[in-house]
Backbone as ProteinMPNN parsed JSONL, in Angstrom:
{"seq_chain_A": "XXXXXXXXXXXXXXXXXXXXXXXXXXXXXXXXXXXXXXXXXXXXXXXXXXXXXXXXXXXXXXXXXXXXXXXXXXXXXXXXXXXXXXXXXXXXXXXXXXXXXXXXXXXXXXXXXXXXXXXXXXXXXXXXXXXXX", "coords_chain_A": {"N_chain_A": [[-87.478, -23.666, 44.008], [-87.99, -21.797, 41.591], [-86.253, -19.569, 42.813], [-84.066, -20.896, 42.354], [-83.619, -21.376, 39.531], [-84.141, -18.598, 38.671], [-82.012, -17.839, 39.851], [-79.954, -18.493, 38.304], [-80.477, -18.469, 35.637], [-80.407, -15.873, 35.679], [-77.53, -15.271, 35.867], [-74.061, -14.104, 34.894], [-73.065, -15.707, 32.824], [-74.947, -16.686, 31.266], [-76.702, -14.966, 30.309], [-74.792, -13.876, 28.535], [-74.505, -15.631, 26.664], [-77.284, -15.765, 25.749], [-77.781, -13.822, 24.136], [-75.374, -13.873, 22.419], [-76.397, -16.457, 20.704], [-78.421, -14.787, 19.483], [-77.842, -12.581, 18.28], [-75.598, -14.034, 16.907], [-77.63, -15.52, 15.305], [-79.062, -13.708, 13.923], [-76.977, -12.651, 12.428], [-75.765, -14.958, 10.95], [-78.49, -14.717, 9.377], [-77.607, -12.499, 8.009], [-75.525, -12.996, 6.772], [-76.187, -15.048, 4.955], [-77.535, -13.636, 3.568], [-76.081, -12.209, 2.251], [-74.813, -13.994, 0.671], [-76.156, -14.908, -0.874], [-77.741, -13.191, -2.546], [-75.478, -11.364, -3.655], [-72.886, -12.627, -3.859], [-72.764, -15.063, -4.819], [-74.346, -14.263, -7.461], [-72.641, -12.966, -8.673], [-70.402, -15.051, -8.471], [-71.834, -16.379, -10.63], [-71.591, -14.913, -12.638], [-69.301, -14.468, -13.516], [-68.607, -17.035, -14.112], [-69.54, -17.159, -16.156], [-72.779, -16.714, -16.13], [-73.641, -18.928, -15.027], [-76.149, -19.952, -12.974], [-75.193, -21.154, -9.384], [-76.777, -21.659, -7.286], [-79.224, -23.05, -8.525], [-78.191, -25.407, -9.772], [-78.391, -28.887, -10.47], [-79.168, -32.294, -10.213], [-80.591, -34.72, -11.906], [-82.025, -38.4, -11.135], [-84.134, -40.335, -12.144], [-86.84, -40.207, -10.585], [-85.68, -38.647, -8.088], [-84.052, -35.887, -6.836], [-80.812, -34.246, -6.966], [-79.976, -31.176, -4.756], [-77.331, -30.277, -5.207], [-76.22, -27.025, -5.87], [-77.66, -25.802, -3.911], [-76.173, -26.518, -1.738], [-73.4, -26.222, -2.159], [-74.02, -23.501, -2.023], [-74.326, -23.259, 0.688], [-72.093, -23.44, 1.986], [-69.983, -21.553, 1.164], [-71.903, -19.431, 2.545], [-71.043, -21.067, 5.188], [-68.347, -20.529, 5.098], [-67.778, -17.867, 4.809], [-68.96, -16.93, 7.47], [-67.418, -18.09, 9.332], [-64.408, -17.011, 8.947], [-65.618, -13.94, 9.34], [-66.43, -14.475, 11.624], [-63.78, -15.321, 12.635], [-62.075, -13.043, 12.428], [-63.475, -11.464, 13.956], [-62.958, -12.35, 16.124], [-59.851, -12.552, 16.595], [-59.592, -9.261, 17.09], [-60.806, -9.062, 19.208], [-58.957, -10.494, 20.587], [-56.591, -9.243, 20.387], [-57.641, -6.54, 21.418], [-57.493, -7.295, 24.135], [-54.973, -8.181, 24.554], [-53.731, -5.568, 25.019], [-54.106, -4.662, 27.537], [-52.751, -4.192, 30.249], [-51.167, -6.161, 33.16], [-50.427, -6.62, 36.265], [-48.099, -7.847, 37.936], [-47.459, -9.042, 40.931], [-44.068, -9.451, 42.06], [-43.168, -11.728, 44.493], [-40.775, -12.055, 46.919], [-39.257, -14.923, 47.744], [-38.899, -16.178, 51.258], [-36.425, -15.668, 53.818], [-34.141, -18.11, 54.353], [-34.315, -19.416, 57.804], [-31.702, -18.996, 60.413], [-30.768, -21.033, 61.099], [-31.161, -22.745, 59.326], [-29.794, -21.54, 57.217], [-27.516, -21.969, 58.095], [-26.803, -24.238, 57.825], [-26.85, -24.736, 55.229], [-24.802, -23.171, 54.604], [-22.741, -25.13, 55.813], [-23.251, -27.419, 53.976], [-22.24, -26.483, 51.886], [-19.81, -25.845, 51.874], [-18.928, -28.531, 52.215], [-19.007, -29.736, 49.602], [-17.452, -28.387, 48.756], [-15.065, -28.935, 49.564], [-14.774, -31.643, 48.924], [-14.906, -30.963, 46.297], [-12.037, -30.715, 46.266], [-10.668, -32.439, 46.763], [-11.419, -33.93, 45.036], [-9.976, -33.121, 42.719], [-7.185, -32.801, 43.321]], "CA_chain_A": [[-87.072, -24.034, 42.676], [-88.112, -20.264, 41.412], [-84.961, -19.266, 42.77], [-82.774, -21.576, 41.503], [-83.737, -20.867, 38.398], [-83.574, -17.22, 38.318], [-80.42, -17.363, 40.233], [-78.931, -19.407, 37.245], [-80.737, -17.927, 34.607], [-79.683, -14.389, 35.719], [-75.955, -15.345, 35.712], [-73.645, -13.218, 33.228], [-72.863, -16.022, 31.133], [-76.064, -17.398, 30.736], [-76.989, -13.998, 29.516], [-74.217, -13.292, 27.489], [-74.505, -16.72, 26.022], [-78.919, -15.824, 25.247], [-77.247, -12.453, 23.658], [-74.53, -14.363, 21.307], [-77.267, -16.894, 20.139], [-79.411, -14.038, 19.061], [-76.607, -12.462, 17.649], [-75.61, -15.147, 15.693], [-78.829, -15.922, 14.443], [-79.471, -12.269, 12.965], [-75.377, -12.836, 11.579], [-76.302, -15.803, 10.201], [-79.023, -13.974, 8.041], [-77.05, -11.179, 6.894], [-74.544, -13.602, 5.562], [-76.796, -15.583, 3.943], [-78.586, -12.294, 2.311], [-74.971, -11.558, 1.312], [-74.208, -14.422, -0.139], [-77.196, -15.5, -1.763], [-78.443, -12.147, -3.008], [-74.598, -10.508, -3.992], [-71.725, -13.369, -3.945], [-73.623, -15.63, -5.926], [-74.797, -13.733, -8.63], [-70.904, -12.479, -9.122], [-69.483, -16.028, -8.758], [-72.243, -17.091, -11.559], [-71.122, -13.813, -13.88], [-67.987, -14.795, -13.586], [-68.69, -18.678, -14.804], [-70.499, -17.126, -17.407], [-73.892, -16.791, -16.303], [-74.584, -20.536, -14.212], [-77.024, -20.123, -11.699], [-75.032, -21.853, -8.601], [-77.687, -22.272, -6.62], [-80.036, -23.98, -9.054], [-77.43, -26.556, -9.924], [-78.817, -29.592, -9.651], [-79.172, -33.396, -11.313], [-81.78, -35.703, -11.322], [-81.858, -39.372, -11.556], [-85.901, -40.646, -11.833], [-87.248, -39.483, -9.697], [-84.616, -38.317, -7.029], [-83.346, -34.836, -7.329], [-79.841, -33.532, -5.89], [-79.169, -29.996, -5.43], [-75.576, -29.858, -5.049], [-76.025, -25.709, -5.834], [-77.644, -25.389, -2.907], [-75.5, -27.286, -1.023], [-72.452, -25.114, -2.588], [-74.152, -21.867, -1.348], [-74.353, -23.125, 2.394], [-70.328, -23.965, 2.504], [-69.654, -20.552, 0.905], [-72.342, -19.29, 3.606], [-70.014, -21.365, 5.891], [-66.595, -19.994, 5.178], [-67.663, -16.557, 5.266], [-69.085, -16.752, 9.12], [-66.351, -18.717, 9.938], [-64.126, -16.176, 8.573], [-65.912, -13.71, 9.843], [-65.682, -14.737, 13.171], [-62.714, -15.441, 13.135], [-61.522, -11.821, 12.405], [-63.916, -10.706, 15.238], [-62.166, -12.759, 17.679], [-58.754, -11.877, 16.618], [-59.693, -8.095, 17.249], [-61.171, -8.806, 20.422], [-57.625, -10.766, 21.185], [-56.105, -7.77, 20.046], [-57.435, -5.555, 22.538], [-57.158, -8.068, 25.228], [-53.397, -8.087, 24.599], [-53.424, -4.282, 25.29], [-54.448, -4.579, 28.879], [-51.431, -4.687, 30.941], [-51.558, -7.409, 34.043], [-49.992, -6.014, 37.095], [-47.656, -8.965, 38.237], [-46.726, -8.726, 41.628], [-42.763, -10.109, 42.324], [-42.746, -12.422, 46.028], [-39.642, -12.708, 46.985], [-38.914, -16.012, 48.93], [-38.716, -15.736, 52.945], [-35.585, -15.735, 54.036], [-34.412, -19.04, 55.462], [-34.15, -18.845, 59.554], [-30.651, -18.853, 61.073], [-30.367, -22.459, 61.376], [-30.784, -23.677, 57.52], [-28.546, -20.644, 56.356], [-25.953, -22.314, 58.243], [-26.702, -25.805, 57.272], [-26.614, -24.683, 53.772], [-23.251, -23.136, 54.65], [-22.087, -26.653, 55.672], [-23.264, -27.976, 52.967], [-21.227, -25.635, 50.522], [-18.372, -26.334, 52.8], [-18.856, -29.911, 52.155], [-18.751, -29.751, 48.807], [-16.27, -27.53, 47.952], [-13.924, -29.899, 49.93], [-14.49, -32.819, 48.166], [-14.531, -31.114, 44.987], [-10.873, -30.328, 46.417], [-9.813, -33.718, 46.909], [-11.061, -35.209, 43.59], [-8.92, -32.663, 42.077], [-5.809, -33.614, 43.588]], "C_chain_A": [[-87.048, -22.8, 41.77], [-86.782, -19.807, 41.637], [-83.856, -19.372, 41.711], [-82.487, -20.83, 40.589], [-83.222, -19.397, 37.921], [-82.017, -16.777, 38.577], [-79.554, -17.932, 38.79], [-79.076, -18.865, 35.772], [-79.888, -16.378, 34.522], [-78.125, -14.061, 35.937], [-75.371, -14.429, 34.488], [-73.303, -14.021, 32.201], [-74.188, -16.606, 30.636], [-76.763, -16.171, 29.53], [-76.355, -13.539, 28.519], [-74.333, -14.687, 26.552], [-75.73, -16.536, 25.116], [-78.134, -14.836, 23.961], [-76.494, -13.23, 22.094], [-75.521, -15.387, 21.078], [-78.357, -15.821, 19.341], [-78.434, -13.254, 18.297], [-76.133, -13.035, 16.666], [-76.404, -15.209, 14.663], [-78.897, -14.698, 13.284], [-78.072, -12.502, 11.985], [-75.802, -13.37, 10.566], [-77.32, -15.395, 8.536], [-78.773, -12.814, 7.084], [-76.416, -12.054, 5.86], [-75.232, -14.322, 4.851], [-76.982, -15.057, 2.646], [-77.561, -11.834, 1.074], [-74.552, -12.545, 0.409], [-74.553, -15.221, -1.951], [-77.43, -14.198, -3.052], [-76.774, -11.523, -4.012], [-73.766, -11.25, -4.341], [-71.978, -14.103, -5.137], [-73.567, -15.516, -7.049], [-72.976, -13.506, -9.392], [-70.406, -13.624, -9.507], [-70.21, -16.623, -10.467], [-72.364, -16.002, -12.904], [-69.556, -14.325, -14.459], [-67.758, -16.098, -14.666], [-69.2, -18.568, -15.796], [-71.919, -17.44, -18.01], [-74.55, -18.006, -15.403], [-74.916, -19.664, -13.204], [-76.62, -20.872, -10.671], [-75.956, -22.683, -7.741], [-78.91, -23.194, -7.297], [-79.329, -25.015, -9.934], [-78.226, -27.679, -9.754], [-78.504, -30.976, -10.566], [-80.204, -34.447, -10.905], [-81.805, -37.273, -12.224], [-83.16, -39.968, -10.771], [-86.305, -39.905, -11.24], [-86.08, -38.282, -8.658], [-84.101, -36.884, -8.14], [-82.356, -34.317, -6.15], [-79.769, -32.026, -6.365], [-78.436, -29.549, -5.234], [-75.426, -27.799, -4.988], [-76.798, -25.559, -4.941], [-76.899, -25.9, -1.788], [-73.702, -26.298, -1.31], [-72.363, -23.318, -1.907], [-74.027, -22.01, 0.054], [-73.203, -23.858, 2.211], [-69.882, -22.525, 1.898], [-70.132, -19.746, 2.083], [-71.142, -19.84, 5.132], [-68.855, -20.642, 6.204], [-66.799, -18.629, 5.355], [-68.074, -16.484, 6.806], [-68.15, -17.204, 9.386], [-65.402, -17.372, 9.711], [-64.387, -14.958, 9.255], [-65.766, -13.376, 11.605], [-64.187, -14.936, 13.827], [-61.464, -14.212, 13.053], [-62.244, -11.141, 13.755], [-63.146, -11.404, 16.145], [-60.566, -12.722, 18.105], [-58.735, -10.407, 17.027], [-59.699, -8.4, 19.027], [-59.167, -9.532, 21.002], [-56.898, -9.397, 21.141], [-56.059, -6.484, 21.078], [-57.165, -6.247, 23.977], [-55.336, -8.116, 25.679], [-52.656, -6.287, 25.391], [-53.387, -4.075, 26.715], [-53.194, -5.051, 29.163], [-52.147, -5.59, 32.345], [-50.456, -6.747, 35.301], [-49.458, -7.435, 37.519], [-47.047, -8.965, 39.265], [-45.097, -10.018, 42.162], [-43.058, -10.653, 43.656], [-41.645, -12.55, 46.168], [-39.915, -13.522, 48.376], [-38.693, -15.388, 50.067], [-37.056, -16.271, 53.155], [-35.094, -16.824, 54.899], [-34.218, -18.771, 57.01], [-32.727, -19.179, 59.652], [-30.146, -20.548, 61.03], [-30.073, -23.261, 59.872], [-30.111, -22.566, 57.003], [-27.429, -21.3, 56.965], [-26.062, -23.866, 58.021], [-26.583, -25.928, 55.724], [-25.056, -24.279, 53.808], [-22.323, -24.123, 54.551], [-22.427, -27.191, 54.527], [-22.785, -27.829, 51.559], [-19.815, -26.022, 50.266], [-17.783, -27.67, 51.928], [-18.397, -29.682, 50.96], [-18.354, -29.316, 48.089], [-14.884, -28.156, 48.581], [-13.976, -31.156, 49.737], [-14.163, -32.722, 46.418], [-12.757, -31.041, 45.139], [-10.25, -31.397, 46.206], [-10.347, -34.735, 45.99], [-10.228, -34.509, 42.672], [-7.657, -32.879, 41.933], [-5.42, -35.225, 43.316]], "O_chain_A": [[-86.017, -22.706, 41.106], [-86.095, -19.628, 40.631], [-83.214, -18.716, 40.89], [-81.623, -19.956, 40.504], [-82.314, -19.09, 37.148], [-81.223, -16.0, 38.048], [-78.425, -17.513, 38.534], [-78.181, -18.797, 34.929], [-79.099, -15.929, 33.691], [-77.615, -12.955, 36.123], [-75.961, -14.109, 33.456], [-73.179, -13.647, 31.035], [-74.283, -16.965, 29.463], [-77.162, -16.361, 28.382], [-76.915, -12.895, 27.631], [-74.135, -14.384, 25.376], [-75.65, -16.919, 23.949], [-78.004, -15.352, 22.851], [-76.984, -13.14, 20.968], [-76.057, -14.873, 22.059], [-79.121, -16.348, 18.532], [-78.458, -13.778, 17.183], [-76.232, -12.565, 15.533], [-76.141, -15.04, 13.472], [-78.797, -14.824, 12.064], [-78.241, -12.51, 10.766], [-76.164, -12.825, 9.523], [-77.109, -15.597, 7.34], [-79.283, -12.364, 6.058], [-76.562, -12.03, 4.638], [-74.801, -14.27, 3.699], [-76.832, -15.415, 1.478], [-77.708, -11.433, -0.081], [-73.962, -12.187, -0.61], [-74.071, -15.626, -3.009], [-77.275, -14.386, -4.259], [-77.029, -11.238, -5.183], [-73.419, -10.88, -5.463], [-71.519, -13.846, -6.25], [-72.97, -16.289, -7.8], [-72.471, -13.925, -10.433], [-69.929, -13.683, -10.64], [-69.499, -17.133, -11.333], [-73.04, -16.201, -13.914], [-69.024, -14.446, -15.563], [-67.032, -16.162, -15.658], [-69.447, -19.54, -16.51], [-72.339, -17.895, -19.074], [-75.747, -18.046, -15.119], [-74.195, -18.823, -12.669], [-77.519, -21.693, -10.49], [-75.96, -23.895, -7.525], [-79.494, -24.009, -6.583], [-79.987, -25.468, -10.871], [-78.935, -27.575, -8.753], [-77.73, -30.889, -11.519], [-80.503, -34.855, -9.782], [-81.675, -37.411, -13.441], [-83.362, -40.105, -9.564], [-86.059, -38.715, -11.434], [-86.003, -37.078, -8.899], [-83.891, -36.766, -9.347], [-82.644, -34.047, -4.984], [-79.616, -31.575, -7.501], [-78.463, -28.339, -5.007], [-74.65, -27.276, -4.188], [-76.804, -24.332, -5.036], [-77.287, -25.442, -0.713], [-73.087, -25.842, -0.346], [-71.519, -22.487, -1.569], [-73.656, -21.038, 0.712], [-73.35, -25.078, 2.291], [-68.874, -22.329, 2.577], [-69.248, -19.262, 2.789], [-70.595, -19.04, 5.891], [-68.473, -20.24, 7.303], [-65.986, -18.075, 6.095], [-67.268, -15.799, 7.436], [-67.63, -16.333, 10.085], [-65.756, -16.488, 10.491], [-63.416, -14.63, 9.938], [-65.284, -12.537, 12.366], [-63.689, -14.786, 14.943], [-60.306, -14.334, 13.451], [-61.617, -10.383, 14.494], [-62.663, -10.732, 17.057], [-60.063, -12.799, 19.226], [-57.601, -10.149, 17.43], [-58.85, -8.056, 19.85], [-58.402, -8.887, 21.719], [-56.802, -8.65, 22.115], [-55.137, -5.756, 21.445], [-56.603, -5.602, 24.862], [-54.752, -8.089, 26.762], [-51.611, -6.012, 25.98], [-52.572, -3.247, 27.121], [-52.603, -5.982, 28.616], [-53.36, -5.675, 32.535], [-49.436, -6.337, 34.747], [-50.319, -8.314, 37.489], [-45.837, -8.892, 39.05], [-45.242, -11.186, 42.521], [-43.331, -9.641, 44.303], [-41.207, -13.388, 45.379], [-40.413, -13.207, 49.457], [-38.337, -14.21, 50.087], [-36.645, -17.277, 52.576], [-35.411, -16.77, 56.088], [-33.904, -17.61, 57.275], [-32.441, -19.861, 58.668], [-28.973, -20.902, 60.906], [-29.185, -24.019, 59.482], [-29.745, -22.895, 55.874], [-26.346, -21.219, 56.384], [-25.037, -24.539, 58.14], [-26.294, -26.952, 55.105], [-24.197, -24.904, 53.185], [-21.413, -24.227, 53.729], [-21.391, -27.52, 53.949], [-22.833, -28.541, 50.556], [-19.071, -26.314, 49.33], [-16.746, -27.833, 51.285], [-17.211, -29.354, 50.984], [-18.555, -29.496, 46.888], [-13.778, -27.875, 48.12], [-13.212, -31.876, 50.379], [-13.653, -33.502, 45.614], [-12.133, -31.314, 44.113], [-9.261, -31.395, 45.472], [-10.041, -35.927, 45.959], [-9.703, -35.184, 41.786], [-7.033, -33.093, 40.894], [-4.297, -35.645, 43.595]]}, "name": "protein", "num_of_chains": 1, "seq": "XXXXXXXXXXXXXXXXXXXXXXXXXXXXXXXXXXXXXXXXXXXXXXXXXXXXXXXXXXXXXXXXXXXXXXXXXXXXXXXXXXXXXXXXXXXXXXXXXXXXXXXXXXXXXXXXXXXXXXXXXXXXXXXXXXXXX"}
């Protein structure tokens, strides 16, 4: 069972998969840092000072806070974003790689169906004859 395991664990995508989760994760907290700490502040200069993230409204008890809820879909669109420029690049160079395509040409039929195809040319170049007439 030891095996298994290692055999499966030590696969390349399992590893490149541990790699892009850890990856992510650290992503994840830059963009946050960026959006919280730098985006933020700009979008709420801009508005003339609101605090996005401490948005909020409260009814009795119950409190929503829509501005934090605002910052993680901004958070959102930039990883998305994000990513989705890294994976156009990587297409990008992927496109560059040429693909070596080798041509087969068909086998040549044997002696016997080249001339049964003959007849069969035959054929039907003498009936197209005689719906012409």
């Amino acid at each position: 069972m030891w095996s298994e395991f290692k055999k499966f664990a030590l696969k390349g995508n399992v590893l490149d998969l541990a790699v892009a989760v850890v990856i992510g994760a650290a992503f994840g907290k830059i963009v946050s840092s960026l959006v919280a700490d730098i985006i933020m502040p700009l979008i709420g200069i801009i508005t003339g000072g609101i605090n996005l993230s401490g948005l909020h409204f409260t009814h009795g008890k119950a409190v929503v806070s829509y501005g934090v809820f605002l910052q993680s879909v901004v958070d959102f669109f930039i990883i998305a974003f994000s990513i989705f420029m890294v994976v156009k690049l990587a297409n990008r160079f992927k496109r560059k790689e040429t693909v070596k395509v080798e041509v087969v040409e068909p086998p040549a039929p044997s002696p016997e169906a080249a001339l049964l195809i003959e007849i069969r040319d035959l054929l039907r170049a003498d009936t197209r004859i005689q719906k012409d007439n």
